[in-house]
C-alpha positions as CSV (number, residue, x, y, z in Angstrom):
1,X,202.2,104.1,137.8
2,X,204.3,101.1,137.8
3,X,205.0,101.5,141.4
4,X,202.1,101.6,142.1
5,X,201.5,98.2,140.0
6,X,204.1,97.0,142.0
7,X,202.2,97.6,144.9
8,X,198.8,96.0,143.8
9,X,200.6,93.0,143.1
10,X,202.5,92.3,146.4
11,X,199.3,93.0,148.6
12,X,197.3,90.3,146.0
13,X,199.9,87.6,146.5
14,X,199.8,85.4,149.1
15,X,202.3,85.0,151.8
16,X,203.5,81.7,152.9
17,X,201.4,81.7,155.9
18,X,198.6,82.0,154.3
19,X,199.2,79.5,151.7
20,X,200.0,77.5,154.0
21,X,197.0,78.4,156.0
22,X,194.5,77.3,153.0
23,X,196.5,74.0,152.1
24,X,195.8,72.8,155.9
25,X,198.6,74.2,158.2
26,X,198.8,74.5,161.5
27,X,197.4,77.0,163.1
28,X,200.2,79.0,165.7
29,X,199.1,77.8,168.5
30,X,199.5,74.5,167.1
31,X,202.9,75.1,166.4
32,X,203.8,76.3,169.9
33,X,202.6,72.9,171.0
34,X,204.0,70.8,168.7
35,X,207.4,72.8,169.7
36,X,206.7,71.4,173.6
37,X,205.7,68.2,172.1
38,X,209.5,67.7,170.3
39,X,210.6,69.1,173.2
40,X,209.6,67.9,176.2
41,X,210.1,63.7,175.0
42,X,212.8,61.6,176.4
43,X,213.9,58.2,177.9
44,X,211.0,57.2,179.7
45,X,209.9,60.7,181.8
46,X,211.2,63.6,179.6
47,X,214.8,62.4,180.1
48,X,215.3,61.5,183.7
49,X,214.6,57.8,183.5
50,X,216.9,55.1,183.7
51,X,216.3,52.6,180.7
52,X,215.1,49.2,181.8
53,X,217.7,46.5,183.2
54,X,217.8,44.1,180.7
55,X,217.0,46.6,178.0
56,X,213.6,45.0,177.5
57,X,211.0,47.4,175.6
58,X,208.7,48.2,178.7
59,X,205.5,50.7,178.0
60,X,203.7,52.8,180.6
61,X,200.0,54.1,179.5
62,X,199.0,57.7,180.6
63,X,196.3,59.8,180.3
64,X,195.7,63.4,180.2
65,X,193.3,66.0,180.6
66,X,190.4,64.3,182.7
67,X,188.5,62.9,184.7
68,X,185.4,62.7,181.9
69,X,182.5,61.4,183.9
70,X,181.2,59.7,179.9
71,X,185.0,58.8,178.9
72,X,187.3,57.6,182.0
73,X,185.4,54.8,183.3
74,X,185.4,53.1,179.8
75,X,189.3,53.6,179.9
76,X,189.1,51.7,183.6
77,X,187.7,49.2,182.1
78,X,189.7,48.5,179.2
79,X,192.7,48.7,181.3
80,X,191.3,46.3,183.8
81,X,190.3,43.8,180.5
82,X,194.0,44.0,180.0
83,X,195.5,43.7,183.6
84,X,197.3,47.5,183.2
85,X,197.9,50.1,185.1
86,X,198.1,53.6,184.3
87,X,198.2,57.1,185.4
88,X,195.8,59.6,184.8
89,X,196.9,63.1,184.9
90,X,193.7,65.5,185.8
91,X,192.6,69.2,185.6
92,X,191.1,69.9,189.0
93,X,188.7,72.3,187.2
94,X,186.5,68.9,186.2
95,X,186.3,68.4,190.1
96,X,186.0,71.7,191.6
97,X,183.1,73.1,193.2
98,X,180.1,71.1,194.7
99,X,177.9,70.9,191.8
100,X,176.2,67.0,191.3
101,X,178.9,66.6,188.2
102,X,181.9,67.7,190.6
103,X,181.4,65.6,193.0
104,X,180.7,62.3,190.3
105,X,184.6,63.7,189.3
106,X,186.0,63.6,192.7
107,X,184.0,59.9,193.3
108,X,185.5,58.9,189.3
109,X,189.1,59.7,191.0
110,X,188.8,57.7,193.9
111,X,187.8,55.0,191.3
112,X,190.8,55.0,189.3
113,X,192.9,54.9,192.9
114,X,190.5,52.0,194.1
115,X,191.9,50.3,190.7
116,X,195.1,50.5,191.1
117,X,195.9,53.5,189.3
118,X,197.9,56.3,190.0
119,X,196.3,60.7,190.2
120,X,198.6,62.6,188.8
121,X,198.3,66.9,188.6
122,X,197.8,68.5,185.5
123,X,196.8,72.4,186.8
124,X,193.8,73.4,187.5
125,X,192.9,75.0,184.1
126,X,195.8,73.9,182.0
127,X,197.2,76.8,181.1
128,X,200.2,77.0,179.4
129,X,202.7,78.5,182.3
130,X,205.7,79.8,180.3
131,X,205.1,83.4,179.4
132,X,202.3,85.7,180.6
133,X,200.6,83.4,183.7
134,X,203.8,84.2,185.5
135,X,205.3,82.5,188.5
136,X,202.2,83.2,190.8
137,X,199.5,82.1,188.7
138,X,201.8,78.7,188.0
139,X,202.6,78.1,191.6
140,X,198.7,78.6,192.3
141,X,197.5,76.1,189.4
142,X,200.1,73.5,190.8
143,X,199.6,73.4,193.8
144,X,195.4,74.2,194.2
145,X,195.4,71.3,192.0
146,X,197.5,69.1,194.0
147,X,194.9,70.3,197.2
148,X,191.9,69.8,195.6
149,X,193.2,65.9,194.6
150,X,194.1,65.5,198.0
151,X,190.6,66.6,198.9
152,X,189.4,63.6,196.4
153,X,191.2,61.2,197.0
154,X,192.6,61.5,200.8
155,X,196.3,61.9,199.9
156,X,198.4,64.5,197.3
157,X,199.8,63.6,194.2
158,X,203.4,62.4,193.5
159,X,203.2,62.9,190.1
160,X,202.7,65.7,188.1
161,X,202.8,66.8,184.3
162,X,203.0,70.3,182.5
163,X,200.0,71.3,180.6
164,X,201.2,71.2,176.7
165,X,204.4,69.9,178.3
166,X,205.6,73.1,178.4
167,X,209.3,73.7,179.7
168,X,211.4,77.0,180.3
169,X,213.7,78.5,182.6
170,X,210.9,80.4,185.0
171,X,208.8,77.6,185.0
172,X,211.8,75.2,185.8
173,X,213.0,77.3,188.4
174,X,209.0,77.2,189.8
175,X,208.9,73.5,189.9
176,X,212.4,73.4,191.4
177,X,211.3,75.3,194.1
178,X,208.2,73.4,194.8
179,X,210.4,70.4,194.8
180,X,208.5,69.3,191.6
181,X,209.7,66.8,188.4
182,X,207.8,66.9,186.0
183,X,206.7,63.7,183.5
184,X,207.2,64.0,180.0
185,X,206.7,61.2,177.2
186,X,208.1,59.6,174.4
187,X,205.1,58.6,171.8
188,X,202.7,61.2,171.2
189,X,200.3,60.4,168.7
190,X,198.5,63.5,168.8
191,X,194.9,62.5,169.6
192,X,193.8,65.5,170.8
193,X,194.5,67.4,167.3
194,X,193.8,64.4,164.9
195,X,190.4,63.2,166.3
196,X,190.9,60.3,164.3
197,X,190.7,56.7,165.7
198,X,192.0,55.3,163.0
199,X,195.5,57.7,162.8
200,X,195.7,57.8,166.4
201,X,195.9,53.6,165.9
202,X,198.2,53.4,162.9
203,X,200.7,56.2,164.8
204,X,200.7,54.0,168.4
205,X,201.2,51.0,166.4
206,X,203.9,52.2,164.6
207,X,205.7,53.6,167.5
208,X,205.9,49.8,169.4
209,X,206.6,48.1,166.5
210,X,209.8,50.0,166.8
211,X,210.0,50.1,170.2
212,X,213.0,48.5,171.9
213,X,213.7,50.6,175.6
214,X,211.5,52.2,177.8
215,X,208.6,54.5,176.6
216,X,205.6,56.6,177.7
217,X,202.8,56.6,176.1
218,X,200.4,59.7,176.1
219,X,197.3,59.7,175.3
220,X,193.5,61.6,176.6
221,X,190.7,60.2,178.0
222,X,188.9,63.1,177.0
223,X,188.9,62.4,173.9
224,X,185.7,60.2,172.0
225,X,188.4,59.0,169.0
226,X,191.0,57.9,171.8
227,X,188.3,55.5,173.4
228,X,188.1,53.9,170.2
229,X,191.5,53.8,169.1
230,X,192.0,52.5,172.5
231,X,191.4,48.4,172.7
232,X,192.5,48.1,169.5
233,X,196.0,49.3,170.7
234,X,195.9,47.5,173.9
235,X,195.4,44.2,171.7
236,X,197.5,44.8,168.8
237,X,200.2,44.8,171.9
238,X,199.7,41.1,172.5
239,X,199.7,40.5,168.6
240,X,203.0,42.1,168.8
241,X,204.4,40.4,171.2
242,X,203.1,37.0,169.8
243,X,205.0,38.6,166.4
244,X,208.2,39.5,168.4
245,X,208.0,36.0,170.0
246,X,208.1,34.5,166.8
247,X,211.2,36.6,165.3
248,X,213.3,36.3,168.3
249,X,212.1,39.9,169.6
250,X,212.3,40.6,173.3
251,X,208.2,41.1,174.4
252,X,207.0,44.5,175.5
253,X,205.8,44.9,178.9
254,X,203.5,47.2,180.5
255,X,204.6,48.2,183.4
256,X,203.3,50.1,186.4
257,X,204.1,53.9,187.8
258,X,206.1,52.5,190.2
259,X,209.2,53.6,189.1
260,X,208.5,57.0,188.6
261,X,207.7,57.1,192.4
262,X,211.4,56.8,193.6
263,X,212.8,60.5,194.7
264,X,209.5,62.3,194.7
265,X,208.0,63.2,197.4
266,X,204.7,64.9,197.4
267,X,204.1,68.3,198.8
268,X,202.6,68.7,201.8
269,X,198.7,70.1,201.7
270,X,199.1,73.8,202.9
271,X,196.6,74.2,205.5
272,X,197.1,77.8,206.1
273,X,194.3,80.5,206.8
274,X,195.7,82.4,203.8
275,X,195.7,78.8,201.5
276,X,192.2,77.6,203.3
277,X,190.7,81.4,202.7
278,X,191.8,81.2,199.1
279,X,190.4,77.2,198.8
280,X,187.2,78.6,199.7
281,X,187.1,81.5,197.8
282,X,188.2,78.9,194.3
283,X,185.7,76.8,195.2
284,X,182.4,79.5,195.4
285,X,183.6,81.6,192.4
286,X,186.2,79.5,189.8
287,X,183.2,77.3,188.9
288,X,181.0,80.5,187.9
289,X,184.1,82.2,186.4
290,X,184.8,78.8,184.2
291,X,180.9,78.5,182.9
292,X,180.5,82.1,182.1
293,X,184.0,82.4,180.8
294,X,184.0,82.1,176.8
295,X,186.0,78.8,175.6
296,X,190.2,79.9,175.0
297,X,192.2,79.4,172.0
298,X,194.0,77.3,173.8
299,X,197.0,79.8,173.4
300,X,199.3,81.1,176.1
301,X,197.1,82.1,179.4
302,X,193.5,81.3,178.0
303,X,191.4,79.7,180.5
304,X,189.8,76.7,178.3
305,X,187.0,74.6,178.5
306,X,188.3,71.1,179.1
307,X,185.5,69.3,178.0
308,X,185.1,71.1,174.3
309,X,189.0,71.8,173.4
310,X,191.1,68.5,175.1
311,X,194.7,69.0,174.8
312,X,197.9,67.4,176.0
């Protein structure tokens, strides 16, 4: 009987995951990311950049997970308010296909290049490639995404960024053989979980009060609370510098992509029969695979619905 007591009592207490759980923790998947997130952050590209000569704070805005046709053009515009330039990092799913909204996508990306801006790839679907995609599926996201924004935009892209930032020895061995670097970050304030304009605000501001190298900054311009947190970070910049200025603080400078240009070379557009059959093939069936597919959890392999569940 008292074993059996025993027993009741274990199976009604709660373990620590699901106290945790209940008092607001993250959910796994969560986890994994903020894991990549720790990760995959470094001096100025994930670890590979030089710090600035001078040592001068210097700040370079990115954005991930787009184009968004009702998002990415008020971005543009902010950034041109501002005089900055950025690069946008894109999920060739939101410009796949010759649906009306596709091709506004592919127009949106020729935009952001007309402004001085640079395309980066971010997959096609943004899966996360460590684990069960495998080195096939990764190889195919990477580079049908770099063809279908060279389709866009007239040229491929020299920049390129893992979905969730994920890192690990079979996907660095992939991008190593596709001659491929990828671009981390250093401030992450998490807009796509917090959905909070106001935190996503107090957590940039924060960062470049501190600031004193080189940094990059990522942030989604899929996201509605991003857009709004968005030119009140671009101005609190020049209140900081004015504060700097006034404490004997070197300024912060935005700076362009340009740096991150030197040693890559984008991969040539294959124009195979094999590559062109399998193009064609994407572009009749992935759009009617992606709208009947049911929205991912985001977790590893699950196709998601870019527009509903924005990630880094």
């Amino acid at each position: 009987m008292r074993a059996f007591l025993v027993c009741l009592l274990v199976l009604a207490t709660p373990t620590a995951h699901a106290k945790k759980r209940r008092q607001g923790g993250a959910h796994p998947a969560e986890r994994r990311v903020a894991r990549h997130h720790q990760r995959f952050a470094g001096n100025g590209t994930g670890g590979d950049s030089p710090k600035p000569e001078g040592g001068g704070p210097e700040l370079l805005l990115t954005f991930d997970d787009g184009p968004a046709l009702d998002k990415t053009p008020k971005v543009l515009e902010l950034l041109d308010q501002h005089g900055y330039k950025a690069v946008f990092f894109v999920c060739g799913a939101h410009f796949t296909g010759k649906s009306a909204a596709a091709e506004k996508a592919r127009a949106l990306l020729r935009e952001i290049v007309a402004r001085g801006h640079a395309v980066g790839n971010h997959t096609v679907h943004h899966l996360f490639l460590c684990g069960k995609p495998g080195v096939d599926r990764a190889v195919e996201e990477i580079e049908g995404n770099g063809q279908l924004i060279a389709d866009a935009i007239g040229a491929p892209p020299y920049l390129f960024r893992t979905p969730y930032g994920a890192h690990c020895a079979t996907l660095e061995a992939t991008l190593a053989s596709l001659g491929v670097r990828p671009i981390g970050w250093d401030i992450d304030p998490q807009d796509w979980r917090l959905k909070n304009a106001v935190k996503i605000e107090a957590t940039v501001k924060a960062a470049l009060r501190r600031l004193d190298g080189r940094a990059i900054l990522l942030l989604h311009d899929v996201q509605a609370a991003t857009l709004v947190a968005l030119p009140k970070i671009l101005d609190f910049i020049d209140q900081e510098n004015v504060r700097r200025g006034q404490v004997g603080r070197a300024p912060i400078k935005v700076i362009s992509y340009d740096y991150l240009l030197e040693g890559r070379v984008p991969k040539a557009p294959d124009r195979s029969l094999p590559a062109l059959a399998r193009a064609a093939f994407e572009s009749i069936f992935v759009p009617f695979w992606r709208d009947a597919a049911a929205p991912g959890d985001g977790g590893a392999g699950s196709p998601v619905d870019l527009g509903a569940v924005p990630r880094p």
